[in-house]
GUMISE-338265 format. One record per residue (C-alpha): residue number from 1; x, y, z. Coordinates in Angstrom, 2 decimals, padded with zeros to 5 digits. Each point is the difference from the previous one (the first is absolute). Example, Ala and Ser with C-alpha at 12.3 -4.5 7.8 and 13.67 -1.06 7.14 Angstrom:
[rec 1, [012.30, -004.50, 007.80]]
[rec 2, [001.37, 003.44, -000.66]]
//
This chain:
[rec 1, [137.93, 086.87, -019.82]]
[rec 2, [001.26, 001.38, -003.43]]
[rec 3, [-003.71, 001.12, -000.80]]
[rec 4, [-000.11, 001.67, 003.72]]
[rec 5, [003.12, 001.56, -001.28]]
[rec 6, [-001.30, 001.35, -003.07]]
[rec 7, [-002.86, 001.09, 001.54]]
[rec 8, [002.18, 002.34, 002.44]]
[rec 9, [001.47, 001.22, -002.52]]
[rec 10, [-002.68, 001.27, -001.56]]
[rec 11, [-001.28, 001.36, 002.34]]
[rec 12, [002.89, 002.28, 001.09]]
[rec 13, [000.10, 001.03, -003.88]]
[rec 14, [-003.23, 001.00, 000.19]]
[rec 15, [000.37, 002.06, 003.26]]
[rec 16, [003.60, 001.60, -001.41]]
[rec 17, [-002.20, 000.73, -002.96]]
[rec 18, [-002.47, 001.87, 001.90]]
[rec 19, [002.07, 001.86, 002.45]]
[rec 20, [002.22, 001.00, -003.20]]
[rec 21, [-003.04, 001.19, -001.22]]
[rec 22, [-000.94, 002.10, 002.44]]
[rec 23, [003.42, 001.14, 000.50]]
[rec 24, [000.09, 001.52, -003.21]]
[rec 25, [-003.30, 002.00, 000.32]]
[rec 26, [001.31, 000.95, 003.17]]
[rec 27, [002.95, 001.35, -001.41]]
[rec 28, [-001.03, 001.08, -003.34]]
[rec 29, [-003.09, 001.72, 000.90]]
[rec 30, [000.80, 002.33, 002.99]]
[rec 31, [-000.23, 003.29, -001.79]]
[rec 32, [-003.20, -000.92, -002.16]]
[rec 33, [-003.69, 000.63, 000.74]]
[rec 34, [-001.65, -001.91, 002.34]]
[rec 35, [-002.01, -003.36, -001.35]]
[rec 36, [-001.45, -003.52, 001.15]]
[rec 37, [003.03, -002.25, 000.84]]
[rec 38, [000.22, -001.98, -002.48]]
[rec 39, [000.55, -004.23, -000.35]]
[rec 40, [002.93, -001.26, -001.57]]
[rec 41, [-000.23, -000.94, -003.95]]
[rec 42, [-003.99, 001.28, -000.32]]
[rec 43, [000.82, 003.18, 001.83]]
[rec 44, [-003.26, 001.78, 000.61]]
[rec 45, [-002.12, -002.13, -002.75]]
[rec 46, [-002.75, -001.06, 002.66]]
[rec 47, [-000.89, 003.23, 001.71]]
[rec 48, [-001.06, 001.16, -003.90]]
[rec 49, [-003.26, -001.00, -001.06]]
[rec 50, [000.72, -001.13, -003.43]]
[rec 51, [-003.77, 000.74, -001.45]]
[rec 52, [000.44, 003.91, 000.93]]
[rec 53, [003.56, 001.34, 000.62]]
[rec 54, [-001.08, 004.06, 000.07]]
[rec 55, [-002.12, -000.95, 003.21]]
[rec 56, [002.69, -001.70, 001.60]]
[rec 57, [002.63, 002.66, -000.60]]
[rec 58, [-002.73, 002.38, 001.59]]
[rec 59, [-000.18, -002.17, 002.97]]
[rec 60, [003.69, 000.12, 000.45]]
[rec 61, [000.13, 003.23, 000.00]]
[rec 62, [-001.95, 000.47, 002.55]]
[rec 63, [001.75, -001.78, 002.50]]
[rec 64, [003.43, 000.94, -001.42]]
[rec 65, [-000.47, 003.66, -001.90]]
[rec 66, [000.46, 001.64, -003.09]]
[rec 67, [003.25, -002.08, -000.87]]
[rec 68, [000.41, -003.33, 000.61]]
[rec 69, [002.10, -002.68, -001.15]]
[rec 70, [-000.77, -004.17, -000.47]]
[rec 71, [001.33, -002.80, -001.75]]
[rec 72, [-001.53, -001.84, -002.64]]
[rec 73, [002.76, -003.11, -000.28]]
[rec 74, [003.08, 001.65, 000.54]]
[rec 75, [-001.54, 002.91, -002.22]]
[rec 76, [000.53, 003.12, 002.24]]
[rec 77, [-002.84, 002.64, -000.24]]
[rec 78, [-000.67, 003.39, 000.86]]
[rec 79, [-003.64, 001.00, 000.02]]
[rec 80, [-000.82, 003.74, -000.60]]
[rec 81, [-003.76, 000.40, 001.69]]
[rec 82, [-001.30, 003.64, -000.04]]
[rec 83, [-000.11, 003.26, -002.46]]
[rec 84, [003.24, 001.28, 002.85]]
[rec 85, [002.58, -003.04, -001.01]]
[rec 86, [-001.44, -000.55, -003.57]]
[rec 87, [000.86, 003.70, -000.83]]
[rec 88, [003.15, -000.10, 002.31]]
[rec 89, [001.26, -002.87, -002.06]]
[rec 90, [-001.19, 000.16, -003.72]]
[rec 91, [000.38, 004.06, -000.23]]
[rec 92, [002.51, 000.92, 002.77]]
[rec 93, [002.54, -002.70, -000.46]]
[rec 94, [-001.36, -001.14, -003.86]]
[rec 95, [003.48, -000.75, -001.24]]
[rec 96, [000.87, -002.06, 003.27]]
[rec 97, [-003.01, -002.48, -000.44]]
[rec 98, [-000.47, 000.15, -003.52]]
[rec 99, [001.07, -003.82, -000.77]]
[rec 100, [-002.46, -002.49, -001.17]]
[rec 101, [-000.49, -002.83, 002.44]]
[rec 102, [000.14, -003.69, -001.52]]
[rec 103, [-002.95, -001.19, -001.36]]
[rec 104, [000.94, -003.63, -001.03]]
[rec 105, [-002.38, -001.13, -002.20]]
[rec 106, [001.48, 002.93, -002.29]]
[rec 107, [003.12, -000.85, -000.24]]
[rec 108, [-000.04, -000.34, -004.00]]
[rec 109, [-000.51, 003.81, 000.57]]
[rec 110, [003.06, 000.44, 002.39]]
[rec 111, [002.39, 002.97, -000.47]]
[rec 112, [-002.19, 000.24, -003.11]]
[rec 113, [-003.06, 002.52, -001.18]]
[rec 114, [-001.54, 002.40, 003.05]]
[rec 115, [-002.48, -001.75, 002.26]]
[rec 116, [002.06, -002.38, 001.78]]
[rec 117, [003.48, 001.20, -000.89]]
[rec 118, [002.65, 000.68, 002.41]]
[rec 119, [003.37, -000.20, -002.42]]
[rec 120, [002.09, 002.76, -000.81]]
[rec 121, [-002.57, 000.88, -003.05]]
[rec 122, [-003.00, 000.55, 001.60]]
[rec 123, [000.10, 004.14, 000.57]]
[rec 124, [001.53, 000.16, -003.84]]
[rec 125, [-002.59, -002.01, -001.08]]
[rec 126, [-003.23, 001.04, 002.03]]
[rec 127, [001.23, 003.76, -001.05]]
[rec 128, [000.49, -000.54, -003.95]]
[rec 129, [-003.69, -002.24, 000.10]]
[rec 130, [-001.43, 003.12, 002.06]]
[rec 131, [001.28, 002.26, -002.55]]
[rec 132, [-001.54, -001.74, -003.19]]
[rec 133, [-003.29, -000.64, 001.75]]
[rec 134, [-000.13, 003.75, 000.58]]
[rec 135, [001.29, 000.05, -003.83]]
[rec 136, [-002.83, -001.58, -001.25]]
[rec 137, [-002.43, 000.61, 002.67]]
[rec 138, [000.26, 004.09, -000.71]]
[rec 139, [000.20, 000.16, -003.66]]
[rec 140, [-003.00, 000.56, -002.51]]
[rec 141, [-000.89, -003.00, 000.26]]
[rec 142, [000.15, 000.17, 004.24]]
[rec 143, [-001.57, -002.26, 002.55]]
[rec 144, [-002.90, 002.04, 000.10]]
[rec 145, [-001.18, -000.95, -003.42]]
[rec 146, [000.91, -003.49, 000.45]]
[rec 147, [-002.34, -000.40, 002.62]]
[rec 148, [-002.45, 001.87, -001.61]]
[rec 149, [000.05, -002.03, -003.41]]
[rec 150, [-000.27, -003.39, 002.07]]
[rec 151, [-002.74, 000.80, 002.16]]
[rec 152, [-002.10, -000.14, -003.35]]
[rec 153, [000.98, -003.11, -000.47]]
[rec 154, [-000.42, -000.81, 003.59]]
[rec 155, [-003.87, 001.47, -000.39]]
[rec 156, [-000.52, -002.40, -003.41]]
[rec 157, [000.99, -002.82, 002.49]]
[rec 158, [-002.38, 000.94, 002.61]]
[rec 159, [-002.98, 000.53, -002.42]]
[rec 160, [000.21, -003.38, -001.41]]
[rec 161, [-000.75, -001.35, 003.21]]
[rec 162, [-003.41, 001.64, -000.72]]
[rec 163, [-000.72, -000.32, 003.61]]
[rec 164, [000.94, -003.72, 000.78]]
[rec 165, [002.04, -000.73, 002.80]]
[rec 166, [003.21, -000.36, -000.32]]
[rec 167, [003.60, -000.35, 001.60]]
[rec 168, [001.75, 002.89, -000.20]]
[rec 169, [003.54, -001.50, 000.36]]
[rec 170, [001.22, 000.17, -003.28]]
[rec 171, [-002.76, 002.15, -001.68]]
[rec 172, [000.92, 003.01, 001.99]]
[rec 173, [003.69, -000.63, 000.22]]
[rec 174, [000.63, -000.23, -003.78]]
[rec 175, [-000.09, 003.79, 000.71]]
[rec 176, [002.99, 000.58, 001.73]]
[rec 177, [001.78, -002.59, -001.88]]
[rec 178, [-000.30, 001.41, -002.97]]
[rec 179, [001.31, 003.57, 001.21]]
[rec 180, [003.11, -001.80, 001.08]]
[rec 181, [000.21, -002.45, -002.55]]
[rec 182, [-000.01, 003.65, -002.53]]
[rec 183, [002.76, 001.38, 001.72]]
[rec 184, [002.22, -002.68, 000.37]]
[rec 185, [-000.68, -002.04, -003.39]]
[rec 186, [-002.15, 002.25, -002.05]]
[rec 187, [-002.43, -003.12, 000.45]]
[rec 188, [-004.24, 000.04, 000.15]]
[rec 189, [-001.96, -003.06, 000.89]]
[rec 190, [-003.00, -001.41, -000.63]]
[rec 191, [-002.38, 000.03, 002.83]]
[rec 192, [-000.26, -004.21, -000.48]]
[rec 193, [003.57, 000.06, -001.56]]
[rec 194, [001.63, -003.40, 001.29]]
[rec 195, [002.99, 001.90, 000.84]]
[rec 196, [-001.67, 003.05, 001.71]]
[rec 197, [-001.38, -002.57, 002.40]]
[rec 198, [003.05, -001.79, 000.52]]
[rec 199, [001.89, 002.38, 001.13]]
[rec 200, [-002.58, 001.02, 002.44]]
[rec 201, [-000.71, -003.41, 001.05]]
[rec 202, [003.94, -000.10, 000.76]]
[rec 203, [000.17, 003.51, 001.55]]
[rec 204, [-003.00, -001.05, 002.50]]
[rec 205, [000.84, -002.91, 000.80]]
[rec 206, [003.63, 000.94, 001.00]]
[rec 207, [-001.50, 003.56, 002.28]]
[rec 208, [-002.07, -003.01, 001.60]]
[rec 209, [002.86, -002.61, 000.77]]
[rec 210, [002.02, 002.65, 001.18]]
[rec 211, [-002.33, 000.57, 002.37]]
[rec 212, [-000.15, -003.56, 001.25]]
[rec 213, [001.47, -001.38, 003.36]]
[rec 214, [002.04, -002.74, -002.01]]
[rec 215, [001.47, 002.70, -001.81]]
[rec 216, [000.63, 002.11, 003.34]]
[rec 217, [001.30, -003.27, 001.42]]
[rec 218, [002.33, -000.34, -002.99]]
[rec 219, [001.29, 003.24, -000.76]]
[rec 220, [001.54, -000.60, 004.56]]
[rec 221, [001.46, -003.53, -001.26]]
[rec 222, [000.61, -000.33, -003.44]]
[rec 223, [003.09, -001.59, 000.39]]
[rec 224, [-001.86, -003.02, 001.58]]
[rec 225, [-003.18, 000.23, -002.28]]
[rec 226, [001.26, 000.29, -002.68]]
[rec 227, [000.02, -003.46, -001.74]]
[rec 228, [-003.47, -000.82, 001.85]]
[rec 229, [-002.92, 000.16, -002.62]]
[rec 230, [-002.71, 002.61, 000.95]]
[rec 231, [-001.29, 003.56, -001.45]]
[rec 232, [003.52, 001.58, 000.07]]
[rec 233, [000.93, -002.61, -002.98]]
[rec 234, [-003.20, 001.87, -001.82]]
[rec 235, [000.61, 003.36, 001.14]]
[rec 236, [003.58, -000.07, -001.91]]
[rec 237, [-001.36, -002.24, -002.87]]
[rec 238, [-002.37, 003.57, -000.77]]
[rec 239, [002.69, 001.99, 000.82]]
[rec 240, [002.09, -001.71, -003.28]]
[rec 241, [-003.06, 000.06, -002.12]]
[rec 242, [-000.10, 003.58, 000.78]]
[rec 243, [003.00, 001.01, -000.80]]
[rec 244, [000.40, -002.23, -002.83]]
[rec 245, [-002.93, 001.79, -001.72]]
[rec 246, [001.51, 003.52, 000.60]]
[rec 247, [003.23, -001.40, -001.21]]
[rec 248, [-002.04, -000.55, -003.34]]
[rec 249, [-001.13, 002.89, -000.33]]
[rec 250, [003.63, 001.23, 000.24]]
[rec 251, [001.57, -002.01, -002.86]]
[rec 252, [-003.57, 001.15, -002.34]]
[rec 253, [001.46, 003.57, 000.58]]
[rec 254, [003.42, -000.94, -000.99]]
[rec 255, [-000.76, -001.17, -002.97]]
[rec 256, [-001.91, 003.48, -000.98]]
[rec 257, [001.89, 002.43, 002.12]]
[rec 258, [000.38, 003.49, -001.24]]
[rec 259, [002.81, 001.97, 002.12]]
[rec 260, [-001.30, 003.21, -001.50]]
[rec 261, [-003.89, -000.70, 001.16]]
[rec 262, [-000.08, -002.01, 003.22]]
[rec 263, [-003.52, -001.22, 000.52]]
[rec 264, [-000.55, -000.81, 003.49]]
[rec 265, [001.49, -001.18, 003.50]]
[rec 266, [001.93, -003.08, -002.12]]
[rec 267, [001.44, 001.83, -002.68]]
[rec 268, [001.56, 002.75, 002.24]]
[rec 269, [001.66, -002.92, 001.98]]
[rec 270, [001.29, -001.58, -003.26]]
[rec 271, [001.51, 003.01, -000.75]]
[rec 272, [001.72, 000.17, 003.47]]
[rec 273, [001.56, -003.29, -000.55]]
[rec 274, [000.98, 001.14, -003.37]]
[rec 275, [002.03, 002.49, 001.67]]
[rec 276, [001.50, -002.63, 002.53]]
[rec 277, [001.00, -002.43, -002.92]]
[rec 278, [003.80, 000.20, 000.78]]
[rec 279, [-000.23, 000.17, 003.81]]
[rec 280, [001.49, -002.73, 002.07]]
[rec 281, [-002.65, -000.20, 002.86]]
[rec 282, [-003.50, 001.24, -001.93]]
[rec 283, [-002.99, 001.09, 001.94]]
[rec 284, [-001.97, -000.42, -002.63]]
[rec 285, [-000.62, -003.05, -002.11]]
[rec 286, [-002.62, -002.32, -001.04]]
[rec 287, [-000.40, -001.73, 002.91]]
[rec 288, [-000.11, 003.02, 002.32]]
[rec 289, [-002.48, 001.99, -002.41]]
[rec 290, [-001.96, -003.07, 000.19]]
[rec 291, [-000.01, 000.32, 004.10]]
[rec 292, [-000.60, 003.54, 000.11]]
[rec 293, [-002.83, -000.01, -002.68]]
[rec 294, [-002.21, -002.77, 002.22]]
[rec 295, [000.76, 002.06, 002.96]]
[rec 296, [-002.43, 002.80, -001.72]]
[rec 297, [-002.37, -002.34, -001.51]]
[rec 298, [-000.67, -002.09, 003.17]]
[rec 299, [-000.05, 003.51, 001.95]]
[rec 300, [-001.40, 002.08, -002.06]]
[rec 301, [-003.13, -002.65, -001.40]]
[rec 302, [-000.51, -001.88, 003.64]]
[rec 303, [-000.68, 002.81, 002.61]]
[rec 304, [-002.06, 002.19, -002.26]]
[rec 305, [-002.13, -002.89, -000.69]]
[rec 306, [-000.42, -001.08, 003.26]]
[rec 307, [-000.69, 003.22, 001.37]]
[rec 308, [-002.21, 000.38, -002.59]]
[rec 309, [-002.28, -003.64, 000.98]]
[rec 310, [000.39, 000.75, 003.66]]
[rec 311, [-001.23, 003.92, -000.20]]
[rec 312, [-003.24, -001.42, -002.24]]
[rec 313, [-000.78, -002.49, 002.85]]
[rec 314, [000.08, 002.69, 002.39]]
[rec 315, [-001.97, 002.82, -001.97]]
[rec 316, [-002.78, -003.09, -000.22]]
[rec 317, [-000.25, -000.41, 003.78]]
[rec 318, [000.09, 004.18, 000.53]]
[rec 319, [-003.22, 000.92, -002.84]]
[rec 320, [-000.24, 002.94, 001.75]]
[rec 321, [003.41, 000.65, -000.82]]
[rec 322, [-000.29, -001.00, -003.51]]
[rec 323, [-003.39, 002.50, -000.34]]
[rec 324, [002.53, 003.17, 001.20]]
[rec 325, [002.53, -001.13, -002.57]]
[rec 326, [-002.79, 000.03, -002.75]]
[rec 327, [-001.10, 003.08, 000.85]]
[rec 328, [003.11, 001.96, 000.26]]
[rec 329, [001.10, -001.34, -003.54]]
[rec 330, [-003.55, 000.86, -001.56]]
[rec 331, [000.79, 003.56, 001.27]]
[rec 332, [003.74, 000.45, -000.90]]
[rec 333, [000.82, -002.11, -003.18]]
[rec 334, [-003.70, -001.21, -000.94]]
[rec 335, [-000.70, -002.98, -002.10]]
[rec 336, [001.54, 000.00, -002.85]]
[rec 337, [003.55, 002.14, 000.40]]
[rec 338, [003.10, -002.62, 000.71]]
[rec 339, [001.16, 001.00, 002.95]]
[rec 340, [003.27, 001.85, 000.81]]
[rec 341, [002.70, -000.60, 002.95]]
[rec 342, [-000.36, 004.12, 000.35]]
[rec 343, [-003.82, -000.81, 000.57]]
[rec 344, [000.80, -001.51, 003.69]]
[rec 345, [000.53, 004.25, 001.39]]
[rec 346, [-003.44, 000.30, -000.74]]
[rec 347, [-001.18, -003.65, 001.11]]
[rec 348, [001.33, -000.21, 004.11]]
[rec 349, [-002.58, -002.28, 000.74]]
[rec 350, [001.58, -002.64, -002.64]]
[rec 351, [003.52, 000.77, 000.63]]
[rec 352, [-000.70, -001.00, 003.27]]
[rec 353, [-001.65, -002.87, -000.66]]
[rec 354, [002.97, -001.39, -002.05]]
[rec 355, [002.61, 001.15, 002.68]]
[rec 356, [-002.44, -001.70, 002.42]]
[rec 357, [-000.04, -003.54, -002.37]]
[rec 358, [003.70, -000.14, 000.33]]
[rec 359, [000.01, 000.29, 003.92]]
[rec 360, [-002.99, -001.53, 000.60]]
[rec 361, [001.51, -003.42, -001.88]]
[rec 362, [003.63, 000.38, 001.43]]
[rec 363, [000.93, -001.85, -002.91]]
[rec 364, [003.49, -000.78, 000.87]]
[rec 365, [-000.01, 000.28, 004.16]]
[rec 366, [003.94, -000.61, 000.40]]
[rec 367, [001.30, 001.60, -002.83]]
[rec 368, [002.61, -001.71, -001.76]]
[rec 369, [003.14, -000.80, 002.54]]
[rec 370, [002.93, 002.47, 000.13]]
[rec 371, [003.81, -000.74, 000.81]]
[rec 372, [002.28, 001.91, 002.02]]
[rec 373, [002.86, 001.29, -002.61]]
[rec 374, [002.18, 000.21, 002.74]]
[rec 375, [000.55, 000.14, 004.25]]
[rec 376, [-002.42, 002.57, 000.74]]
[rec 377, [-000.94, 001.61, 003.66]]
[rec 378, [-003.62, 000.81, -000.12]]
[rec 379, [-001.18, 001.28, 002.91]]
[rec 380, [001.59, -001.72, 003.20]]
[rec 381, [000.85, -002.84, -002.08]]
[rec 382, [002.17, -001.18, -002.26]]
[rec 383, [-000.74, -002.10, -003.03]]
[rec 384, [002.25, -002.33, -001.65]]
[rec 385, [000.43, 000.12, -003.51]]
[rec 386, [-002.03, -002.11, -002.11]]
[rec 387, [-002.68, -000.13, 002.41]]
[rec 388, [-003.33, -000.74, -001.76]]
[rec 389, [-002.21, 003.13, 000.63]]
[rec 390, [-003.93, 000.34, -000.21]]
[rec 391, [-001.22, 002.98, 000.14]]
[rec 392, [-003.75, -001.00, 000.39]]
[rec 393, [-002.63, 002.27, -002.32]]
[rec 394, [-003.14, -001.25, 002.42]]
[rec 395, [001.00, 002.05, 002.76]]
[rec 396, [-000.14, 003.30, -001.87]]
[rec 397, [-003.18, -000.95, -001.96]]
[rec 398, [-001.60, -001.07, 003.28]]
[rec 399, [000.99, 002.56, 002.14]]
[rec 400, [-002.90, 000.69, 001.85]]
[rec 401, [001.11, 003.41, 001.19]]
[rec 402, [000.50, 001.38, -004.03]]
[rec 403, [-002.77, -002.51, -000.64]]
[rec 404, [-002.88, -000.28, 002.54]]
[rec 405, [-002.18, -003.28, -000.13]]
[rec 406, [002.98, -001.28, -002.74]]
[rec 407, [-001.95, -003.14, -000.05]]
[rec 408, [-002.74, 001.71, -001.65]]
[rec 409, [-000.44, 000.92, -003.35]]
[rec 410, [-000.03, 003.31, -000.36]]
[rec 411, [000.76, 003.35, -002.77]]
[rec 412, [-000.45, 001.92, 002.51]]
[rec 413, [003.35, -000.83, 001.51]]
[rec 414, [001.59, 002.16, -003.28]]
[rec 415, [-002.83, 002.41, 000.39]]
[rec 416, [000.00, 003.58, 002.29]]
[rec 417, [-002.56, 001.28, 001.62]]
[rec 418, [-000.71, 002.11, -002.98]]
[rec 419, [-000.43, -002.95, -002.65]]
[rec 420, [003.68, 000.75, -001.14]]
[rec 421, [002.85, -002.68, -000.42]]
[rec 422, [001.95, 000.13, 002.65]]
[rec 423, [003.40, -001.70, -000.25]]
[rec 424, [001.66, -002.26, 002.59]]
[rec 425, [003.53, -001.11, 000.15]]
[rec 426, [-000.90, -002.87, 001.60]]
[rec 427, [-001.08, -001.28, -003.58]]
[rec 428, [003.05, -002.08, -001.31]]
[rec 429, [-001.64, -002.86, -001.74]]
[rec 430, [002.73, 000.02, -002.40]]
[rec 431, [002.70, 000.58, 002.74]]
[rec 432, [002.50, 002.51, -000.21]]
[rec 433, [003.42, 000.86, 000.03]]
[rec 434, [002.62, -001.34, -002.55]]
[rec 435, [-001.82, -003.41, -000.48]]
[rec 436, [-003.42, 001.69, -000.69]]
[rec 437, [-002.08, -001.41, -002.50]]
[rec 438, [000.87, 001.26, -003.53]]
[rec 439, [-003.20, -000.42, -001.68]]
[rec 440, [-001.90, 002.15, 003.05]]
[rec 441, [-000.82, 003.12, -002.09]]
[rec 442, [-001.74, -002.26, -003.30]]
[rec 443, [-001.52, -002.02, 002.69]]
[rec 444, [-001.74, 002.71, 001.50]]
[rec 445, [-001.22, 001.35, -003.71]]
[rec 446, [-001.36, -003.22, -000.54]]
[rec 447, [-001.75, -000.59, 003.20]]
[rec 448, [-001.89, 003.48, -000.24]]
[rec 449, [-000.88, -000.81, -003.80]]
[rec 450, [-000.92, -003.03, 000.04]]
[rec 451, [-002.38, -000.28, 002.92]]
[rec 452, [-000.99, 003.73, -001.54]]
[rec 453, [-000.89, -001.74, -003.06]]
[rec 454, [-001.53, -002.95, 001.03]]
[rec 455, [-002.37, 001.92, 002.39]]
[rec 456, [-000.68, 002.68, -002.68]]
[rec 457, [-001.82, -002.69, -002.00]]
[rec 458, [-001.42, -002.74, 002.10]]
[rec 459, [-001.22, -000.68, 003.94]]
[rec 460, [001.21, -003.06, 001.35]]
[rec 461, [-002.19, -002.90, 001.13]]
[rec 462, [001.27, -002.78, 002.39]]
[rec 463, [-001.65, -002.95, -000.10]]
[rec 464, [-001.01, -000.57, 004.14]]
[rec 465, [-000.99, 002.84, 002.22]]
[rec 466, [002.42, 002.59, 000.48]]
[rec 467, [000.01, -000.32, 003.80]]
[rec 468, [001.53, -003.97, -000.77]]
[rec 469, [002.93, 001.18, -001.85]]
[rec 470, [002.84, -001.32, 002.09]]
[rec 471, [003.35, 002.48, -000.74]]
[rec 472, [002.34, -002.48, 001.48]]
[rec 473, [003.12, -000.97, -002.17]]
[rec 474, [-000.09, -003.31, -000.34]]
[rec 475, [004.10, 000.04, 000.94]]
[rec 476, [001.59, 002.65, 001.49]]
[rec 477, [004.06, -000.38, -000.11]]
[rec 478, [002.07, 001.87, -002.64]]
[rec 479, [-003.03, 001.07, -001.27]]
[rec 480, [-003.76, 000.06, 000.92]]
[rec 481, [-001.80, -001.85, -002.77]]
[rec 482, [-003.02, 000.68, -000.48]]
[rec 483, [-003.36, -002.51, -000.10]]
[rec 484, [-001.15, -001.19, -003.36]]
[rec 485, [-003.60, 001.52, -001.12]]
[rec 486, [-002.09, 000.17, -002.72]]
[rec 487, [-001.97, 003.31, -000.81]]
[rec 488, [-002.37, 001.40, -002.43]]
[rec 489, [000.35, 003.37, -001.54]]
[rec 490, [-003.26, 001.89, -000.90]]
[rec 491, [000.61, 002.78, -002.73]]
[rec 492, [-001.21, 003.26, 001.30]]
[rec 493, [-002.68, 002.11, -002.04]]
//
């Protein structure tokens, strides 16, 4: 009888706890977007396909439109689908959705650095670190000529391959690395330096795990997942080891600092926490120019690298692609000049090519999640304050109106019907707005001169038949990763 008891009584708990539930969607949710219903606790967890989250935000919006809202957990989310409501939201109403959404396998970067900040410091702080980069980005010394003095080492690399195949993981991505690593530290690796491929193994391997559907499952329910073991644990384990080695770097310069000659990204910081010395509440300090320093080097070394491995892949399966590239370079720069950004007015056909790299590979589909800074009405609707908000990249980069065929690879998609460039604001790989990417301009330099360079002196050789290159990322969440390849690169006479 007791057990019948206790069994009743669970029973109406659980039915109080469901019809609770549902009261508060009811209640809280009448002025949002329309959405799935969602289930109490998982909220709309199961009608997400974990492997590839872009395509099943496209499918929702579909049935619900351009703005739609689900539940991850008791996560609420807005979901931006379309150039209309991304432009709306991130340009239109920029300062009312300019908040960083949680990412919780970051939170050792909380209220702290750029990226995934959403404290009082992160406009101070994004603003003074876009000022410096610009500071030592424009000088003498600019970004220009950083580029172009690594992509000789970048060529040494290559040549020393003398043919074989190889992977081109950490070859090619020493490249960008070691722009950013200049900037920020005033540091060059090694090609095989220990560290130089430490830090990459670390960046790649976190772009991949944040990409993973136990990290999409734990960034809804951290609160529960916590203290489980899994990838999460290692995810945050890199994220330490990261920082940790910036924060080296940071006490080096201290020890050498000149106030009169600041060096690079790290000294100019010291110096602003110099200045903060007898503040009560400092933005800057060692820990938080330890934060804001692996921002940059994780963001500026990982997506130029990866862009760089996925647009070689791609150029591999397109020869004829590749052959137009060769040619237009043997007519404008020829081969021995180093080419120049200025050379891409006179070289459409590879301008168009790089813009078509970063569209083509959608490299991150869901751009990284937005908060609502405050109650908002947008549109119809009203959104509650600290609503997570993605405003999704994919569906401007796949438009298929701005883009016809987007699934296929194509320059011609940058190109007008004279051979010109032809620019389209539907290209926002780096987003836009007041949370767009700050290292978009050097990123673009570095795409157009490195893949410049690298085509300037050698043809690329894939080791099966072009036609059995398979594109496909091998996950597609936060970011799409691309596959693993080998390649050989033949020097051109």
């Amino acid at each position: 009888m007791a057990a019948l008891g206790i069994t009743v009584a669970l029973l109406v708990w659980l039915v109080v706890l469901l019809l609770t539930s549902i009261w508060k969607h009811m209640y809280s949710s009448w002025k949002l977007p329309p959405g799935p219903f969602p289930l109490p606790i998982v909220g709309n967890i199961f009608q997400l396909d974990l492997k590839d989250i872009p395509n099943s935000f496209t499918r929702l919006a579909e049935r619900f439109g351009p703005v739609f809202t689900l539940y991850l957990g008791s996560q609420r989310v807005v979901v931006l689908h379309g150039y209309k409501a991304f432009r709306e939201a991130l340009l239109q109403n920029k300062n009312k959705f300019s908040g960083r959404g949680e990412y919780a396998v970051y939170e050792a970067h909380k209220e702290k650095g750029i990226t995934f900040n959403n404290g009082h410091s992160w406009q101070d702080t994004r603003r003074f670190s876009l000022s410096i980069l610009r500071d030592f980005g424009m000088a003498k010394q600019g970004n220009e000529a950083r580029i172009q003095r690594e992509s000789r080492f970048l060529l040494e690399a290559l040549r020393r391959t003398k043919g074989q195949p190889f992977d081109p993981t950490f070859l090619v991505g020493s490249a960008p690395c070691n722009v950013i690593a200049d900037i920020l530290f005033r540091k060059h690796f090694d090609y095989n330096d220990s560290t130089n491929v430490r830090m990459q193994s670390l960046f790649n391997e976190n772009l991949y795990l944040l990409s993973t559907p136990w990290l999409q499952i734990y960034n809804a329910f951290p609160s529960y997942m916590r203290y489980l073991p899994g990838s999460h644990k290692k995810l945050m384990k890199n994220v330490s080891a990261i920082k940790h080695y910036t924060l080296e770097r940071v006490k080096e310069h201290q020890k050498s600092l000149d106030p009169s000659c600041p060096r690079d990204v790290v000294d100019s910081l010291l110096l602003e926490m110099e200045k903060e010395k007898h503040s009560t509440e400092p933005m800057y300090t060692l820990d938080s120019i330890s934060v804001t320093l692996a921002d940059l080097f994780f963001a500026g070394a990982v997506t130029t690298s990866t862009t760089l491995k996925y647009g070689l892949l791609i150029l591999m399966k397109y020869p004829e692609i590749e052959e137009k590239l060769h040619e237009e370079i043997d007519r404008v720069i020829g081969p021995s000049r180093i080419p120049a950004f200025k050379d891409r007015l006179e070289m459409p056909y590879m301008d168009a090519a790089v813009h078509e790299i970063l569209r083509f590979i959608n490299l991150l589909p869901i751009n990284l999640i937005h908060e609502a800074n405050h109650d908002t009405t947008f549109r119809e609707y009203v959104i509650p304050k600290g609503t997570v908000i993605v405003p999704t990249l994919d569906s401007l980069l796949f438009d298929s109106q701005e883009f016809p065929d987007p699934e296929k690879f194509k320059p011609e998609h940058f190109l007008n019907e004279n051979g010109k460039f032809k620019y389209s604001d539907y290209f926002k790989p780096f987003s836009a707005g007041k949370r767009v990417c700050v290292g978009e301009g050097l990123a673009r330099m570095e795409l157009f001169l490195l893949f410049t360079v690298i085509l300037q002196h050698f043809s690329l050789k894939p080791l099966v038949d072009p036609k059995d290159i398979d594109l496909s990322p091998t996950v597609n969440g936060f970011a799409c990763i691309p596959p693993d390849y080998k390649l050989c690169v033949i020097p051109r006479s």
